[in-house]
OpenMM code with the backbone's topology and positions (N, CA, C; nanometers):
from openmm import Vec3, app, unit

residues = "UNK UNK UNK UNK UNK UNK UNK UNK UNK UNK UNK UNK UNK UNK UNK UNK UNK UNK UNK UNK UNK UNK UNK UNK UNK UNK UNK UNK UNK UNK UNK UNK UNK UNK UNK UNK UNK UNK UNK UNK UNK UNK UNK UNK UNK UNK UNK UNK UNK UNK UNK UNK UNK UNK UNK UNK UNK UNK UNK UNK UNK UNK UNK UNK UNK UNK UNK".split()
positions = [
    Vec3(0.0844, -0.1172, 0.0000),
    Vec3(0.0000, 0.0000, 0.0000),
    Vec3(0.0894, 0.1241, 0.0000),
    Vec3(0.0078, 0.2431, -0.0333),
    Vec3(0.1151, 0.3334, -0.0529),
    Vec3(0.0246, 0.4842, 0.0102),
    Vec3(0.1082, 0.5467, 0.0767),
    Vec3(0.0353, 0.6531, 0.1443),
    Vec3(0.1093, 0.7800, 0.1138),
    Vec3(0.0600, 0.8935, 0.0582),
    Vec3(0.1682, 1.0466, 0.0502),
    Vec3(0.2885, 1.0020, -0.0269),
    Vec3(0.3077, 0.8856, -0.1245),
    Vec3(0.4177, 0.8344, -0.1878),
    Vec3(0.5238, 0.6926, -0.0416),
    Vec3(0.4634, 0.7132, 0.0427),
    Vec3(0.5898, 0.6384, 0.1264),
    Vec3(0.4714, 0.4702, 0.0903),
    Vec3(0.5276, 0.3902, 0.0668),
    Vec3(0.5129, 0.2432, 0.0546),
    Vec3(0.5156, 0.1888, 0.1987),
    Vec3(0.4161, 0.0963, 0.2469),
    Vec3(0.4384, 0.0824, 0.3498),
    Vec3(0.3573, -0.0714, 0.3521),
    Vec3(0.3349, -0.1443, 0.4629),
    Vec3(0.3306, -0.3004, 0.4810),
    Vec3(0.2313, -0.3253, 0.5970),
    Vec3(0.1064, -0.3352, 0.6347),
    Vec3(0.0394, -0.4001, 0.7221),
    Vec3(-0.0075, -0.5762, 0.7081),
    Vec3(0.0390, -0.6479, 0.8096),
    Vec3(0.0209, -0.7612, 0.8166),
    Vec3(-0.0397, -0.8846, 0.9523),
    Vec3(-0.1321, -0.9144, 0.9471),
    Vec3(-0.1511, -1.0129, 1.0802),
    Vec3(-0.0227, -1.0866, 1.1282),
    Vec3(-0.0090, -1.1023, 1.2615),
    Vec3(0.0726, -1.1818, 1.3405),
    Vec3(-0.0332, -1.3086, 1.3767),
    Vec3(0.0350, -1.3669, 1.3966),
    Vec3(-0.0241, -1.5165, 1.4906),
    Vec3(-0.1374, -1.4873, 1.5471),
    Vec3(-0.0790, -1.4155, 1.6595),
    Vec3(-0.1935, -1.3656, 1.8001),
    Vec3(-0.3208, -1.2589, 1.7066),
    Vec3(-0.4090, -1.3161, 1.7479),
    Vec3(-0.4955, -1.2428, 1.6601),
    Vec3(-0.5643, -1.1403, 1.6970),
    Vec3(-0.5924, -1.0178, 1.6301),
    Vec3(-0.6017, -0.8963, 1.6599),
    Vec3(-0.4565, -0.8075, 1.6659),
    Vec3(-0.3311, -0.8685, 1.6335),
    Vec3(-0.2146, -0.7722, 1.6265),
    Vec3(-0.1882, -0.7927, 1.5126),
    Vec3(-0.1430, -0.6687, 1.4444),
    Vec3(-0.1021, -0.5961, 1.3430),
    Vec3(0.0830, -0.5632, 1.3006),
    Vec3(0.1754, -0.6237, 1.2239),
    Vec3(0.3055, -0.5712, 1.2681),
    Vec3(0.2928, -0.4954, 1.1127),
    Vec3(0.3433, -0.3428, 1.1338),
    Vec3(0.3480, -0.2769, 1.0239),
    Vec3(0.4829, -0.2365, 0.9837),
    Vec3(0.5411, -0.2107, 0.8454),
    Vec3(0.6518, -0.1777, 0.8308),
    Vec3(0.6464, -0.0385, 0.7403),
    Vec3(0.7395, 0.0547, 0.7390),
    Vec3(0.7637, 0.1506, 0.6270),
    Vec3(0.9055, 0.2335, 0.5978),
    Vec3(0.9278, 0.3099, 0.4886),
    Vec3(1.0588, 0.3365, 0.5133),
    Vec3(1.0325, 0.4765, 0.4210),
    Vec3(1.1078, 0.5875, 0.5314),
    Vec3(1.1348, 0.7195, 0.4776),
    Vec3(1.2745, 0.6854, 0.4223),
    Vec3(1.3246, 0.7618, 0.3102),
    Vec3(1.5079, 0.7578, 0.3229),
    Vec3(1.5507, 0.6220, 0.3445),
    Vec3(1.6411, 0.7040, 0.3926),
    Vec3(1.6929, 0.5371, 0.4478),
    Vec3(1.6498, 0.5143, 0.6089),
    Vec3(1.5692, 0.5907, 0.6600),
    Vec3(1.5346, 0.4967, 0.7853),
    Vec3(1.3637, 0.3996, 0.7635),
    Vec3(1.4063, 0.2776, 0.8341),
    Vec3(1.3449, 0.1965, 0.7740),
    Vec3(1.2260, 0.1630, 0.9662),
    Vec3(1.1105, 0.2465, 0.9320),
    Vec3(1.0013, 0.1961, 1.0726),
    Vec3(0.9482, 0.0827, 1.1069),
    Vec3(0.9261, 0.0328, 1.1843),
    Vec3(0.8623, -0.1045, 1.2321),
    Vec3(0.7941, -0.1400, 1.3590),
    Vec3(0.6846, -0.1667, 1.3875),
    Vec3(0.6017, -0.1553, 1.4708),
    Vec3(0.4771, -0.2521, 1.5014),
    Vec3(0.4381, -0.2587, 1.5719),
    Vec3(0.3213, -0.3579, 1.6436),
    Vec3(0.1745, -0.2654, 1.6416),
    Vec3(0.0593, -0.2928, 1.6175),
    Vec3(-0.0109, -0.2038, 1.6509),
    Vec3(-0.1723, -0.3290, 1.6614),
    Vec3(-0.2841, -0.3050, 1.7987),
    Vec3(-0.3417, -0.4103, 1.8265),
    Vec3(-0.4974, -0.3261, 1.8018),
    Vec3(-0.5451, -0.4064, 1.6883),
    Vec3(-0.7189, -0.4438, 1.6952),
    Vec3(-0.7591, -0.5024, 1.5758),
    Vec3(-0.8533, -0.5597, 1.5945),
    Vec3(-0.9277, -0.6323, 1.5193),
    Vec3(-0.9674, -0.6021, 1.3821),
    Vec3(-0.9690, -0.4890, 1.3653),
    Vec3(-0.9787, -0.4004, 1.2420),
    Vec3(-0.8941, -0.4160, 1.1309),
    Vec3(-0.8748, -0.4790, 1.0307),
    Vec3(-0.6977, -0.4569, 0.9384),
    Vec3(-0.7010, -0.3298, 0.8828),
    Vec3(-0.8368, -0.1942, 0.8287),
    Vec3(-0.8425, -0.1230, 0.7858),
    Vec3(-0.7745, 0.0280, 0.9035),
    Vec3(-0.8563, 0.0018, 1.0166),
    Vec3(-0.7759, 0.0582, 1.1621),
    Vec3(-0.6087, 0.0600, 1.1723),
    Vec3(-0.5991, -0.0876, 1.1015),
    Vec3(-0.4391, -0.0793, 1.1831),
    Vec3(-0.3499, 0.0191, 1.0656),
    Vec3(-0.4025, 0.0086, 0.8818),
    Vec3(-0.3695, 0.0578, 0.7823),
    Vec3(-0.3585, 0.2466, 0.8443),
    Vec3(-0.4716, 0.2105, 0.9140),
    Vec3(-0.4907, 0.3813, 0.9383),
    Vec3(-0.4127, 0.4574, 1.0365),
    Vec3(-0.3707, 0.3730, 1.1459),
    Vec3(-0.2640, 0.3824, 1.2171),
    Vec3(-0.1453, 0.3826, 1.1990),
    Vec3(-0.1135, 0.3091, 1.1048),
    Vec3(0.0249, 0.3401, 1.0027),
    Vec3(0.0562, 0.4330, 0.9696),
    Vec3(-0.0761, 0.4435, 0.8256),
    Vec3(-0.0956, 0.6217, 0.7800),
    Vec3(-0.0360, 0.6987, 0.8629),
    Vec3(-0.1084, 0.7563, 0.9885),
    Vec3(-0.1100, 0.8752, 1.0726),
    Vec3(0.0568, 0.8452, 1.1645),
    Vec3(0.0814, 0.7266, 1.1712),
    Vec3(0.2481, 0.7116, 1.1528),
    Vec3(0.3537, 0.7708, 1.0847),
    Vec3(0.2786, 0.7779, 0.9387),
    Vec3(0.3650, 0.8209, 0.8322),
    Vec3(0.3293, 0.9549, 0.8548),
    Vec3(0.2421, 1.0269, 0.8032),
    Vec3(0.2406, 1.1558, 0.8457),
    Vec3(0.3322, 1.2033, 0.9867),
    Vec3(0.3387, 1.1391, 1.0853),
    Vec3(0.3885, 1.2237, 1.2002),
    Vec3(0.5723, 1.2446, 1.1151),
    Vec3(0.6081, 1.0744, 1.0565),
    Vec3(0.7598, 1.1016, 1.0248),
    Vec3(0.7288, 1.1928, 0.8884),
    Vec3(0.6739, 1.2258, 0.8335),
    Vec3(0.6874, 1.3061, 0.7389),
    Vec3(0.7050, 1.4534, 0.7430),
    Vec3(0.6214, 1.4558, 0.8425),
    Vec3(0.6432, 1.6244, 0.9216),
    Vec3(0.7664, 1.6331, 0.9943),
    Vec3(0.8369, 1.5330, 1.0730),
    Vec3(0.9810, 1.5193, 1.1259),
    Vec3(1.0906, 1.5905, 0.9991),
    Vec3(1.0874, 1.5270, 0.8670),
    Vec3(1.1583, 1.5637, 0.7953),
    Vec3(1.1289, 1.6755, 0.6797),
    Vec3(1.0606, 1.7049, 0.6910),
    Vec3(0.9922, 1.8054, 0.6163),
    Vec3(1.0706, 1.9432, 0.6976),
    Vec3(1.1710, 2.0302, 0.5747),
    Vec3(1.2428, 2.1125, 0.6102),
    Vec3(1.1318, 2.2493, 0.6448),
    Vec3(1.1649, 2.2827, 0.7454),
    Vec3(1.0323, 2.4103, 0.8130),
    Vec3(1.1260, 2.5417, 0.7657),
    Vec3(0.9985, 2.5988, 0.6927),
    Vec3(1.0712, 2.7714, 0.6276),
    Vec3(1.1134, 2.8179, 0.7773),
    Vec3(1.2340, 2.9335, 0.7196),
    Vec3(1.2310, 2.9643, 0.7772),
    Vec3(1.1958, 3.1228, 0.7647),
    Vec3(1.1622, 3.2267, 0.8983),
    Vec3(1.0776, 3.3302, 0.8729),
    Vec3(1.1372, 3.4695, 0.7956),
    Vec3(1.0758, 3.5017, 0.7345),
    Vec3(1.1554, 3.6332, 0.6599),
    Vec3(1.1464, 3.7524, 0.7605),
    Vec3(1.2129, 3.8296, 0.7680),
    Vec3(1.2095, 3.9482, 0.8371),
    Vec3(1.2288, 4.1096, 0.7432),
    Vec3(1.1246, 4.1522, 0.7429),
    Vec3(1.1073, 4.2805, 0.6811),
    Vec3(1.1698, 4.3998, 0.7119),
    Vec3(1.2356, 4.5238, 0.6650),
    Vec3(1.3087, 4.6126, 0.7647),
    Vec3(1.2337, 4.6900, 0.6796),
] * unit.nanometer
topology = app.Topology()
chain = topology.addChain("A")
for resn in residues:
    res = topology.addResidue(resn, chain)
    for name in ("N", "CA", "C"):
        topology.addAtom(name, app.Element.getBySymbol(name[0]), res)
């Protein structure tokens, strides 16, 4: 699946109701556990994963100053 361009991986574990998700900005590569019953929930929890690292690297203007 692919979210804002980043490719990313939701998959059932054994134990049922857990979710292990994977994704990769750059070269850092995320990985994580995330628990409910939902597979569309856990996709969405990823998502809002990716967004938080996307805003991490996302270079912030900086402010102009007028004289």
């Amino acid at each position: 699946m692919v979210h804002k361009g980043v490719e990313y991986m939701v998959a059932p574990t054994a134990t049922p109701g857990i979710w292990r998700w994977q994704f990769q900005i750059g070269e850092q590569v995320k990985t994580g556990r995330t628990e409910t019953r939902i597979n569309l929930l856990a996709a969405r929890r990823v998502q809002l994963r990716i967004d938080r690292e996307l805003k991490k690297v996302e270079p912030q203007p900086t402010p102009e100053f007028k004289s």
